[in-house]
C-alpha positions as CSV (number, residue, x, y, z in Angstrom):
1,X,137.3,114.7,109.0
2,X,139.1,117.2,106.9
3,X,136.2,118.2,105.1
4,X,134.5,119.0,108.0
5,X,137.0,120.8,109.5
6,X,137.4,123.0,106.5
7,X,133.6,123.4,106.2
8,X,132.8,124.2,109.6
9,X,135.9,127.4,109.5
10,X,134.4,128.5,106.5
11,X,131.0,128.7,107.7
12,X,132.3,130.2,110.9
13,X,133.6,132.8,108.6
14,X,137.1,132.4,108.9
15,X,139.2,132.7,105.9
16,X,142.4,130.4,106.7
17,X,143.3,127.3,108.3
18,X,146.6,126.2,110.4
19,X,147.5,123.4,111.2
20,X,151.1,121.8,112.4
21,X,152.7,118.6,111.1
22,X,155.7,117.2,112.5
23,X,158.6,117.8,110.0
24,X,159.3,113.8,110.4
25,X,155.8,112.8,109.1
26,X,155.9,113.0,105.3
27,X,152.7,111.4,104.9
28,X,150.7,113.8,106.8
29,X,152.9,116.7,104.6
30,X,151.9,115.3,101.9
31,X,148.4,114.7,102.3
32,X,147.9,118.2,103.2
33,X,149.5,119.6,100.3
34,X,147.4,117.4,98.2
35,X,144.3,118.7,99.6
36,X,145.2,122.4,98.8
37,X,148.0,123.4,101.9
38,X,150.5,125.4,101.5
39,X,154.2,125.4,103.5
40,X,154.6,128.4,105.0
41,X,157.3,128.0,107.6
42,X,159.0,126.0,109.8
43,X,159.0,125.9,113.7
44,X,162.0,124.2,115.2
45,X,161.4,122.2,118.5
46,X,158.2,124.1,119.1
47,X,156.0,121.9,120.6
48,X,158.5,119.4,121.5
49,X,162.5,119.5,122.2
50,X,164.5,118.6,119.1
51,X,161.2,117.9,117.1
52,X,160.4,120.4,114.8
53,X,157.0,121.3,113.2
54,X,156.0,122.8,109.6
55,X,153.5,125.0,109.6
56,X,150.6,124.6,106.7
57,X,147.5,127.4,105.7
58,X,144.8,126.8,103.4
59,X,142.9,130.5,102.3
60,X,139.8,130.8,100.8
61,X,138.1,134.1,99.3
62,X,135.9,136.4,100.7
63,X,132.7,136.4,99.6
């Protein structure tokens, strides 16, 4: 599913994807980072009260 999510925003021409993950769920942080994410930030309680989210971007070069 990642894969084809990454394929079908390069195609479409974009050069970055974002995605949220909910600071509690280290598997899903880590699995990103694996696959080529990097942290940028952190957004406290921004889609839910007293939840907060890290935000990940994966970049690719234009062509």
């Amino acid at each position: 599913m990642l894969r084809d999510a990454e394929r079908r925003t390069r195609a479409s021409g974009c050069r970055h994807l974002v995605l949220l993950v909910t600071n509690t769920n280290r598997r899903a942080r880590t699995f990103y980072a694996r696959h080529g994410y990097r942290h940028v930030g952190d957004l406290p309680a921004f889609v839910r009260p007293r939840i907060g989210e890290s935000l990940y971007v994966k970049s690719w070069p234009t062509h």
